[in-house]
C-alpha positions as CSV (number, residue, x, y, z in Angstrom):
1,X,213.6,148.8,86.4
2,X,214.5,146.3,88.6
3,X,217.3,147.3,91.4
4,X,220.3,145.2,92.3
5,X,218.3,143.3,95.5
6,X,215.9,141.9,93.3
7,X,218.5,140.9,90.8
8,X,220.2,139.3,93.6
9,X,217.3,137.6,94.7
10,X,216.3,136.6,91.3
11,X,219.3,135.1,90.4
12,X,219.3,133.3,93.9
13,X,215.9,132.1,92.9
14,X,216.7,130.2,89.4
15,X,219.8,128.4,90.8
16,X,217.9,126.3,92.5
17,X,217.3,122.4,91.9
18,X,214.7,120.3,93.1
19,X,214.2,116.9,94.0
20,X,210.8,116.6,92.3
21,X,207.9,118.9,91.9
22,X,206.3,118.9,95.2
23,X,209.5,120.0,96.4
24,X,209.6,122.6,93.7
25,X,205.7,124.1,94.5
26,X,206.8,124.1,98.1
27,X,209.8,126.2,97.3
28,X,207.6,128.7,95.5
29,X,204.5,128.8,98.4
30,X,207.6,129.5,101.3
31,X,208.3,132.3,99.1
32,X,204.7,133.3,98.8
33,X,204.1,133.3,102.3
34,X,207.2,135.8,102.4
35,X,206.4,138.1,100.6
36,X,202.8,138.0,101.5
37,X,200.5,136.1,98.6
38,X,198.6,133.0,97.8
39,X,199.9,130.5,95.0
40,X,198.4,127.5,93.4
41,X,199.2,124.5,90.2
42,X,198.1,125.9,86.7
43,X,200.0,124.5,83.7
44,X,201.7,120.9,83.3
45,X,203.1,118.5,81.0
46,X,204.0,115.1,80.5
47,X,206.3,113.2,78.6
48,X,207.0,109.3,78.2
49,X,203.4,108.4,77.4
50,X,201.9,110.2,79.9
51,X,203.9,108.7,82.6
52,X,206.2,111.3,83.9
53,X,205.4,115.0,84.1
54,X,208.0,117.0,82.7
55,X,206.6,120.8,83.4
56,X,205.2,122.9,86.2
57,X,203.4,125.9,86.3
58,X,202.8,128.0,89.5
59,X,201.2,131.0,89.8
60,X,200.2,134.0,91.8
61,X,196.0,133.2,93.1
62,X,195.1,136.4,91.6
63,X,196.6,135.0,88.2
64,X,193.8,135.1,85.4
65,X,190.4,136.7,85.0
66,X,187.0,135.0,86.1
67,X,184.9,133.5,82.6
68,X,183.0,136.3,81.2
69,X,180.0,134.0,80.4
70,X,179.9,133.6,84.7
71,X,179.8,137.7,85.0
72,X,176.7,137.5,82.2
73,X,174.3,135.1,83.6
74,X,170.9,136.4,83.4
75,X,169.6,134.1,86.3
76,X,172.0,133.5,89.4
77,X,170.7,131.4,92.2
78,X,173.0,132.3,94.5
79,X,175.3,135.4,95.3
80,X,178.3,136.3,93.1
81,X,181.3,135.5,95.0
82,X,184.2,138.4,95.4
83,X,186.5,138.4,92.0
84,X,189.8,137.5,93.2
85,X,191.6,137.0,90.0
86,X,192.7,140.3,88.9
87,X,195.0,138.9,86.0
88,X,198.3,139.1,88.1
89,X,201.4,138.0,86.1
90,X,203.6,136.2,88.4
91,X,204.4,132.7,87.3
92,X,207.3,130.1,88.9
93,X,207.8,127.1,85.8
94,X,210.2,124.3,86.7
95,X,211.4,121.5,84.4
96,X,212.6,117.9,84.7
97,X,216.2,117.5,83.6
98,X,215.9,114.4,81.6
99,X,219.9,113.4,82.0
100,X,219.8,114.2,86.0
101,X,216.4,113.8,87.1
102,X,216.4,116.8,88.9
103,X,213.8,120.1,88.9
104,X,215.1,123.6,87.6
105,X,214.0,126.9,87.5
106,X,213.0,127.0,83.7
107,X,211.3,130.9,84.3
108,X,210.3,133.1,86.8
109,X,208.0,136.3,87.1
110,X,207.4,138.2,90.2
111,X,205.3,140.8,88.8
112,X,202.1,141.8,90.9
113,X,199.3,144.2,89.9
114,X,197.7,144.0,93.2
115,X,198.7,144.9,97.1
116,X,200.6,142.2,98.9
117,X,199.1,140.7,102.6
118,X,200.6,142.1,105.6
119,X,202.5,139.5,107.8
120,X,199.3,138.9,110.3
121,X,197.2,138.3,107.2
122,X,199.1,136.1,105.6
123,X,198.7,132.9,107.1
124,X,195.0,133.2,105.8
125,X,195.4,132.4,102.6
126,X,194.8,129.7,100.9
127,X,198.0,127.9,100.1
128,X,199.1,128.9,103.6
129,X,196.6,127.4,105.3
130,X,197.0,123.3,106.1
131,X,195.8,120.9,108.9
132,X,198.9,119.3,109.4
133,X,198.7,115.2,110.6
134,X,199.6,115.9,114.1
135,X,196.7,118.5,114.2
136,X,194.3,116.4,112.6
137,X,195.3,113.0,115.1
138,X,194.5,116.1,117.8
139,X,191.6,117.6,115.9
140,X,190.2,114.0,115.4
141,X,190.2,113.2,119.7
142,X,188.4,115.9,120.3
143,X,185.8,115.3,117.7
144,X,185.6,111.8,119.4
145,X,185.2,113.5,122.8
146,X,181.9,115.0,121.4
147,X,183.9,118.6,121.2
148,X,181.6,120.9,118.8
149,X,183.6,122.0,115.9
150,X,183.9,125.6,116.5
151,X,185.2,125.0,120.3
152,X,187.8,122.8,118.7
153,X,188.7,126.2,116.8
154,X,189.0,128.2,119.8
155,X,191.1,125.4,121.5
156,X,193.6,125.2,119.0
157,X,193.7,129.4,118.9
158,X,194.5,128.9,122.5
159,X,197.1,126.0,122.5
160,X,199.3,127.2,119.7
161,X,198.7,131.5,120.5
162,X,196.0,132.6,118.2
163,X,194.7,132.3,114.9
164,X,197.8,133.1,113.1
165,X,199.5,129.6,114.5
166,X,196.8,127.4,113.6
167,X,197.3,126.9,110.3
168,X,193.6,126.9,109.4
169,X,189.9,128.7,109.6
170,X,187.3,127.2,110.8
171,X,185.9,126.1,107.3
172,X,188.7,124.2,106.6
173,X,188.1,122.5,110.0
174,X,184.5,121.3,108.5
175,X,186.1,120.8,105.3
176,X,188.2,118.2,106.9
177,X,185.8,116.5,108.8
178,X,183.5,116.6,105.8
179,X,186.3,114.6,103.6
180,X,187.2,112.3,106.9
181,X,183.3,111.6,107.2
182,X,183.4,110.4,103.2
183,X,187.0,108.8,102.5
184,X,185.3,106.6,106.1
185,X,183.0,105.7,104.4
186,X,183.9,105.2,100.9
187,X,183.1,101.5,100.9
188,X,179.8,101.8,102.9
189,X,178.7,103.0,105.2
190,X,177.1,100.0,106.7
191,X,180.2,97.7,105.6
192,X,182.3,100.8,107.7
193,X,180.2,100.4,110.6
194,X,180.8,96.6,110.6
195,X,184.5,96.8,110.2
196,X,184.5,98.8,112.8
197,X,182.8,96.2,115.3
198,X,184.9,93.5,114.2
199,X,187.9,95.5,115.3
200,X,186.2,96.1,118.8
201,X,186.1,92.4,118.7
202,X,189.6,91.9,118.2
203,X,190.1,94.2,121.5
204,X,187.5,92.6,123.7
205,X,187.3,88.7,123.2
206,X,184.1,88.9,124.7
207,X,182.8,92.1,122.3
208,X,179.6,90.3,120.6
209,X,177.7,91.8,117.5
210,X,175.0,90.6,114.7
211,X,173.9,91.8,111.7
212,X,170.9,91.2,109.5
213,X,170.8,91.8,105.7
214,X,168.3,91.9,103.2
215,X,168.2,90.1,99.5
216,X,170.2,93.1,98.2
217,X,172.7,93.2,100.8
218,X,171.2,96.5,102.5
219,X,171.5,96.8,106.4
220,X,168.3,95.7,107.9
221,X,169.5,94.8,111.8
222,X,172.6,95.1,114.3
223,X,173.0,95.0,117.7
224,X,176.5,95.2,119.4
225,X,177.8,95.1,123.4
226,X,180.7,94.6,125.2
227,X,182.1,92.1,127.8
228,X,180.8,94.6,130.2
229,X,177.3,94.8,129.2
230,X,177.4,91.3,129.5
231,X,178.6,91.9,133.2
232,X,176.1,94.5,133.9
233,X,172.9,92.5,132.7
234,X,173.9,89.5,134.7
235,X,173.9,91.5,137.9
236,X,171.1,94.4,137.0
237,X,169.4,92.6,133.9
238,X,165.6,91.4,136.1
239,X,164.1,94.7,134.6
240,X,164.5,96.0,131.6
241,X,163.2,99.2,129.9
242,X,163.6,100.1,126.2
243,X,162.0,101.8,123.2
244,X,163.0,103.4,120.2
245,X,164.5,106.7,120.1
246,X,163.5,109.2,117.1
247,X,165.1,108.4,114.0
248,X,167.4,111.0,113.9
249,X,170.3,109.7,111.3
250,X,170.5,109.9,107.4
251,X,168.4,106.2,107.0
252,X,165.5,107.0,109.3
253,X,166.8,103.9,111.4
254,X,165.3,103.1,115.0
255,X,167.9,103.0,117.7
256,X,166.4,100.8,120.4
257,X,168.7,101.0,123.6
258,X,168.3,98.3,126.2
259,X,168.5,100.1,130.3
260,X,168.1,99.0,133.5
261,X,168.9,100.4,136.9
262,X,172.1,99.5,138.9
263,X,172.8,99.5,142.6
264,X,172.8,103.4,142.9
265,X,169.6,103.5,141.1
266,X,171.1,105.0,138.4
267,X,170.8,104.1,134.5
268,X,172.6,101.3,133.0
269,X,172.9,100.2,129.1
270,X,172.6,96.9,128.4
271,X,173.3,98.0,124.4
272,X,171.9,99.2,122.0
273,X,170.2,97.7,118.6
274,X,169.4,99.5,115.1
275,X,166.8,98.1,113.0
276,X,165.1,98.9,109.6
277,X,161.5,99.1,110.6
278,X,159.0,99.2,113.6
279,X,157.4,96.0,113.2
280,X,157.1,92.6,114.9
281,X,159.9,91.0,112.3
282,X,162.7,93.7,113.5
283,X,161.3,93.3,116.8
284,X,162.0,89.6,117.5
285,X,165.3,89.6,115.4
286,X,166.2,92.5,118.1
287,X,165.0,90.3,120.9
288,X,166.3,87.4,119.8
289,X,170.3,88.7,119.6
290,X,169.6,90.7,122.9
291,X,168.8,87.2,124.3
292,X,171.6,85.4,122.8
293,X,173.9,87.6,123.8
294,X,173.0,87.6,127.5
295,X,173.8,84.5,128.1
296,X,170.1,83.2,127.4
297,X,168.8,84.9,130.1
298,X,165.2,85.8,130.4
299,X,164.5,89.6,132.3
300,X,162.1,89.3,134.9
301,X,160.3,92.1,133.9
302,X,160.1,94.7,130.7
303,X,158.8,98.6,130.6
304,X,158.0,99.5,127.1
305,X,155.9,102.0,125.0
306,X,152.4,101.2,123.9
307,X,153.8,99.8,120.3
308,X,151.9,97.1,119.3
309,X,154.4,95.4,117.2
310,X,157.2,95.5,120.6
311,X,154.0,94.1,122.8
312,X,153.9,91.2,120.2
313,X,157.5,90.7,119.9
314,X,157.5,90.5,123.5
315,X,155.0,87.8,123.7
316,X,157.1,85.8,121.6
317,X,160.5,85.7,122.4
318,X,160.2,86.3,126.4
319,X,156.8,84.6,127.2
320,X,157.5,84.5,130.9
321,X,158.2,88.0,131.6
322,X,156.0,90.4,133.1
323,X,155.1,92.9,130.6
324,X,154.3,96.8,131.7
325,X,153.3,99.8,129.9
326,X,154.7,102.6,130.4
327,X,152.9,105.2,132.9
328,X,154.3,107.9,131.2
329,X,152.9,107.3,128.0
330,X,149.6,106.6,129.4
331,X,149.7,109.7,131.1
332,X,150.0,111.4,127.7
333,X,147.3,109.7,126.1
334,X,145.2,110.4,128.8
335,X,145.1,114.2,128.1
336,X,145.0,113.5,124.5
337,X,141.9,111.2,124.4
338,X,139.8,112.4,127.1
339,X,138.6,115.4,128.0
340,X,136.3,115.0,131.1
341,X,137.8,115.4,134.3
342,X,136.1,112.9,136.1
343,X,136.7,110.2,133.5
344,X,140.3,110.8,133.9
345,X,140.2,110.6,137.7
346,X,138.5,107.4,137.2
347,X,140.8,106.1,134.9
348,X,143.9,107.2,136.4
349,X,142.7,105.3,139.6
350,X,142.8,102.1,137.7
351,X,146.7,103.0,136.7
352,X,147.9,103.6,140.4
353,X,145.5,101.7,142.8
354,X,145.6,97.6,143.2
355,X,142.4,96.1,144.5
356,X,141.9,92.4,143.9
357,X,141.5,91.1,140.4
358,X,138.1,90.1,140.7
359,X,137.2,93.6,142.2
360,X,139.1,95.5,139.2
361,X,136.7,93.4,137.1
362,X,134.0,94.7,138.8
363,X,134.8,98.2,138.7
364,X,135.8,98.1,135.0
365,X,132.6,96.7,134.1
366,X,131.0,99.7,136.0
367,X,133.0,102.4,134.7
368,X,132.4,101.0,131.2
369,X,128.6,100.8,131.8
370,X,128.6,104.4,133.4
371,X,130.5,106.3,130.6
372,X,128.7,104.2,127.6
373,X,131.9,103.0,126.3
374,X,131.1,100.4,123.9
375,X,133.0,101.4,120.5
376,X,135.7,99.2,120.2
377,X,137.6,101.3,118.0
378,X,137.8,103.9,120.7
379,X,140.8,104.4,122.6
380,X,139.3,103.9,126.1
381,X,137.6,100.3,124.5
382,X,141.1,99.5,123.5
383,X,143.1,100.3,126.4
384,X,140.5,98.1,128.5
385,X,141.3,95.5,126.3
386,X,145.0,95.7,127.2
387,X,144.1,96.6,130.7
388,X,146.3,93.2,132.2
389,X,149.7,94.8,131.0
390,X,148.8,98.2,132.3
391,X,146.7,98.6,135.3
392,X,147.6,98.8,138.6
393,X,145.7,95.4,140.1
394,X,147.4,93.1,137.6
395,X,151.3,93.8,138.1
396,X,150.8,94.0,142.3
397,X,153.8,92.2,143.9
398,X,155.8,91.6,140.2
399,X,159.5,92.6,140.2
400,X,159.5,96.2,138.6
401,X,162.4,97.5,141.2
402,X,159.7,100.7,141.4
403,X,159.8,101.4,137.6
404,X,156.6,101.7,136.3
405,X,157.9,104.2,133.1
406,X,160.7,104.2,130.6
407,X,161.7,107.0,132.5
408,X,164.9,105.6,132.3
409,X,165.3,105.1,128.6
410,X,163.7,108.3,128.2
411,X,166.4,110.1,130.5
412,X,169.1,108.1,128.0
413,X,167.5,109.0,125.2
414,X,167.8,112.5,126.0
415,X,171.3,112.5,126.3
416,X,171.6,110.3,123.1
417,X,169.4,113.3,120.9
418,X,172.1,115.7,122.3
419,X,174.4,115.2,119.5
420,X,172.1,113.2,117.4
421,X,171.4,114.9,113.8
422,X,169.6,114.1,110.2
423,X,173.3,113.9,108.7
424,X,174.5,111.4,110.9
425,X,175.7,108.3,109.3
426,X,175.4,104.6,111.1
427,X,179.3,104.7,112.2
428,X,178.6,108.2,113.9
429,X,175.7,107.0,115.7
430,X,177.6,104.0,117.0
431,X,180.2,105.7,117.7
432,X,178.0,108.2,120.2
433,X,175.8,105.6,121.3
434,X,179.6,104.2,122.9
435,X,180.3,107.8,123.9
436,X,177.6,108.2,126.6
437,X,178.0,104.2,127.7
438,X,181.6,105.3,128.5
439,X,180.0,108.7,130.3
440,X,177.4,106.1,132.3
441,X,180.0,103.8,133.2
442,X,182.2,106.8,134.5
443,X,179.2,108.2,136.6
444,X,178.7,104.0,137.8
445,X,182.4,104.1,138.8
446,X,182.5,107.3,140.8
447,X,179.4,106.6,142.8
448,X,181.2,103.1,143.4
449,X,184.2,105.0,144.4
450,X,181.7,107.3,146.8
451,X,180.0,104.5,148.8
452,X,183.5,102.8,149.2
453,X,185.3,105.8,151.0
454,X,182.2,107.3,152.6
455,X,179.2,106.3,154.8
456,X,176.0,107.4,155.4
457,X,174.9,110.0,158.2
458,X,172.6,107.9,160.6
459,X,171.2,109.7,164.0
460,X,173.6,108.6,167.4
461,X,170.4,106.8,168.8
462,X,169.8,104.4,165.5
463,X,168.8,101.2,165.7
464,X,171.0,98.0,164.8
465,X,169.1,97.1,161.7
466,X,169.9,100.9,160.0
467,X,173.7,100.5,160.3
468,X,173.6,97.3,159.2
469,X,171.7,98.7,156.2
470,X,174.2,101.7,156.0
471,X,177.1,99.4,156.2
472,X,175.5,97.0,153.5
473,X,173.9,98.8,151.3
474,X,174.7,101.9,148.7
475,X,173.8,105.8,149.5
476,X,170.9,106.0,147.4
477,X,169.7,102.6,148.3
478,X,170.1,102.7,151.9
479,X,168.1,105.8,151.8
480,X,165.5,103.9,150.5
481,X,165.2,101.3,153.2
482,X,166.2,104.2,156.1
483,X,162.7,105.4,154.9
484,X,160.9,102.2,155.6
485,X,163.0,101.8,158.8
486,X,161.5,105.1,159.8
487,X,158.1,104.4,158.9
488,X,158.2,101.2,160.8
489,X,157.7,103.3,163.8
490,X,154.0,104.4,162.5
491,X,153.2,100.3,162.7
492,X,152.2,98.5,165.3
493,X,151.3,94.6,166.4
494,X,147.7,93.7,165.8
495,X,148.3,90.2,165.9
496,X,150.9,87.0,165.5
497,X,149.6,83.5,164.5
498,X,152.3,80.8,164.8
499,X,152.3,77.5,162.7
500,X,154.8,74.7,161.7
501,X,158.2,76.4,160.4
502,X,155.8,79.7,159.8
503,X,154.8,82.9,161.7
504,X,152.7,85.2,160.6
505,X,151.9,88.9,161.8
506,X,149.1,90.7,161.5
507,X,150.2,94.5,161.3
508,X,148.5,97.8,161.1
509,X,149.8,101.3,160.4
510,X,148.5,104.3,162.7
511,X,148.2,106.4,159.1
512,X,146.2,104.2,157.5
513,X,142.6,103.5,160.0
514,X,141.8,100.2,159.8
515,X,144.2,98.5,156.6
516,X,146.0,95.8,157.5
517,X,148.7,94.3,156.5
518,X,150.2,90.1,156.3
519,X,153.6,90.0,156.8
520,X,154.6,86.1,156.5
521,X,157.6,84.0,158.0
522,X,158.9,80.8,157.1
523,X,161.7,78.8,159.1
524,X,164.4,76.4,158.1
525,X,163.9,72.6,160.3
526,X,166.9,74.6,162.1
527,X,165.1,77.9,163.2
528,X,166.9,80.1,160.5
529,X,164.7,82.3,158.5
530,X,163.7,80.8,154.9
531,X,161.7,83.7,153.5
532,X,159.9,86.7,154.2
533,X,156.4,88.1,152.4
534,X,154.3,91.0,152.9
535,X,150.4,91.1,151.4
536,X,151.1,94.6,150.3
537,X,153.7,92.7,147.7
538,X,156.3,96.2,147.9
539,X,159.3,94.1,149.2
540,X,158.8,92.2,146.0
541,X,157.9,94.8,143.4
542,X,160.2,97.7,145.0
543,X,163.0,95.1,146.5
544,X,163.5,97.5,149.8
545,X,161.7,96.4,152.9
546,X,157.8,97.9,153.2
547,X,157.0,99.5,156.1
548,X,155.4,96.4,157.4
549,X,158.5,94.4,156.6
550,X,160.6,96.8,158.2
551,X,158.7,96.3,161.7
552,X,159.6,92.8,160.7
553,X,163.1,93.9,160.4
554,X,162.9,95.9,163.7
555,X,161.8,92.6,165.4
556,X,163.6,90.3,164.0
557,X,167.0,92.7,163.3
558,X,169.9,91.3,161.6
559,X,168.5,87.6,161.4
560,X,165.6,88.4,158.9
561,X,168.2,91.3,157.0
562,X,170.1,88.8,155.3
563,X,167.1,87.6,153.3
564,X,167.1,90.5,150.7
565,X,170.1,90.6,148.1
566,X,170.9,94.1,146.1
């Protein structure tokens, strides 16, 4: 028998009018939440052809009993859930008032065969649990700051004062991002990914993308960057490194990022491209964009992987640049493909020593003749055949700014596969891929903001020529050159021949018996110095001083210093 407080409150209850039937359900899961249990929809009507509903009923969670044929079946794949229906009674059915418009109380049952949730329980069940918009605009920034989803959780725990204030569990946290991830990209993912570019492009003028289709519209080729890629290639863009990272999305795609080194000799993106396939046609679409993009500028040099179809590709679009293999990779095939010892000493020494071309020849022919190699299907036949855009000999005194791996690309691809997964879609991976560019070019700006308001420690008895370089140059470059001022002192004069508008010294190192080194001077008509060479070609490859260069520079000080550029 019911006692006069729940009369009270029952009578309060059915007085009530609504504005329509949202308001209505709300009423009714306010009062759940009160009195400590779950609600949800059941029952409705509709009236005027199926236009206008015209009933609503809401009842207790626990309402009903779970189908008898799902308690029966003889095979189950996976684990019974709990039974939560327990065949509570408790209903709340409104009605529209046809004259007013309005939402009444029609009937009302608050009859529960099962023990209510305490107040700290409560706000786990299910109608009581909700992402509202001003958690999910928060919930979605961190996401976009690479935040896992469970530190979110705890974040939120600790911003609104535990679990109870959230609102939500962590599974409705993955729930959301799961129906975020698929209302994003409802109309494709690949049309999604493009939308999203072209609204870069409305931000940033400059922003330049291209895409490639096939016959049936499917996504075959894009490559994206900003106005200040463009920026960074223009002033870092002479070597390039690149390959493609593992195809860690839900298409199996390539990524192919584009790096270089900057003037702290640390990594900088030039952008990335996606393509469909490894071969020479993806290859020199990806080539071609990067080139059209950059302001038709050639790179002076490229550090790839041993992929055929990239060494082809290369030989296309950017005839004129030096091409290298990778170190790295070689070193790894190395220990794959041969297993004497002394064959791989004699190998290696064509990878890191540079002898004359004519004596590489020679010694190739030798080592060939001495190990029997003569299968041309064998890797050692093969990588003999390649030998110009590998060995040591061949890239003497090219522009490689000391690079002779991908190490670079490697380093970025590691950071890329942090985050990287088999469920990610293309708009994901873009958006990461712009994620660490925006951590790079944070590193770039602090280690700008570093050399501006900071110098170099240099010894009280140092020469002119280091704190000009100190003064000129960044930290990690300057410690470069510091280096080959100090090993100047380990040179000496062997001999200077003079000539018209040229000098030339003849130099030898007290570390090295009887090597010698060229170090060549040329003169303007008016005395000033034109340019400056070395024979062991490291002031051109490296782009610091050698130590014969930097006797040079100890001679001639500040007047020869201006010649180099970083």
């Amino acid at each position: 028998m019911l006692d006069l407080e729940s009369l009270l409150e029952y009578n309060e209850i059915v007085r009530n009018r609504f504005a329509n039937e949202e308001e209505g359900f709300q009423f009714y899961n306010n009062y759940g939440f009160e009195k400590g249990f779950s609600v949800r929809r059941s029952y409705c009507e509709w009236g005027n052809g199926h236009n206008e509903m015209t009933l609503r009923k809401s009842v207790c969670s626990r309402q009903g009993f779970r189908e008898e044929k799902q308690l029966k079946r003889a095979i189950k794949k996976r684990k019974p859930r709990n039974i939560t229906r327990v065949g509570c009674l408790a209903k709340f059915v409104i009605a529209r008032d046809q004259i007013t418009g309005q939402w009444y109380v029609k009937d009302f049952i608050d009859e529960h065969n099962h023990p209510m949730a305490p107040v700290e329980l409560t706000c786990l069940l299910c109608s009581h649990r909700r992402i509202s918009d001003e958690k999910k605009a928060e919930i979605m920034e961190m996401e976009s700051s690479r935040i896992h989803k469970h530190k979110i959780m705890d974040i939120l725990e600790m911003r609104y004062g535990g679990y109870d204030k959230v609102g939500c569990t962590i599974r409705d946290l993955y729930n959301f991002f799961h129906r975020y991830k698929a209302e994003t990209i409802a109309a494709g993912d690949a049309q999604t990914v493009i939308s999203y570019l072209i609204e870069l492009q409305r931000r940033d003028p400059d922003f330049f993308f291209k895409y490639m289709v096939d016959g049936e519209g499917h996504l075959k080729g894009l490559f994206w960057c900003d106005s200040q890629c463009l920026l960074d290639y223009e002033a870092f863009g002479d070597v390039i490194v690149f390959d493609s990272t593992y195809k860690i999305n839900r298409y199996n795609l390539p990524l192919v990022p584009f790096v270089g080194v900057n003037h702290h000799r640390s990594t900088v993106i030039f952008r990335c491209g996606i393509i469909s396939y490894e071969n020479i046609e993806s290859y020199v679409y990806l080539l071609s964009t990067f080139f059209e993009a950059m302001i038709q500028k050639h790179p002076v040099s490229v550090i790839t992987d041993g992929d055929l179809a990239m060494q082809r590709a290369i030989r296309l679009v950017w005839p004129n640049s030096s091409h290298r293999l990778c170190i790295w990779h070689i070193e790894q095939n190395i220990v794959r493909n041969l297993k004497d010892d002394v064959v791989k000493d004699e190998f290696r020494s064509f990878l890191y020593d540079c002898w004359s071309i004519e004596e590489t020849e020679r010694k190739w022919q030798e080592f060939l003749d001495k190990h029997k190699v003569t299968n041309k299907e064998s890797w050692l036949y093969q990588m003999y055949d390649m030998r110009e855009i590998w060995c040591a000999s061949y890239h003497a005194g090219k522009c490689y700014l000391g690079l002779r791996s991908n190490q670079w690309s490697e380093s970025l691809n590691s950071r890329l596969h942090m985050r990287l997964d088999r469920k990610m879609t293309l708009l994901d991976m873009v958006k990461h891929v712009e994620h660490c560019l925006s951590g790079l070019r944070t590193n770039e700006a602090k280690l700008d903001t570093d050399a501006l308001q900071s110098e170099a420690c240099t010894e009280p008895d140092a020469s002119i020529i280091e704190i000009e370089a100190m003064k000129s140059f960044t930290p990690t470059v300057f410690a470069m050159v510091q280096f080959s001022i100090k090993a100047a002192k380990k040179c000496f004069s062997i001999d200077i021949l003079d000539g018209d508008n040229m000098s030339e010294y003849i130099v030898g190192r007290k570390d090295k018996g009887d090597m010698m080194y060229y170090v060549k001077c040329q003169f303007c008509d008016e005395g000033n110095l034109k340019g400056i060479s070395c024979t062991c070609g490291k002031l051109q490859s490296i782009g610091t001083p050698a130590h014969t260069s930097s006797l040079y520079w100890v001679i001639w000080m500040k007047t020869s210093f201006q010649t180099v550029v970083f």
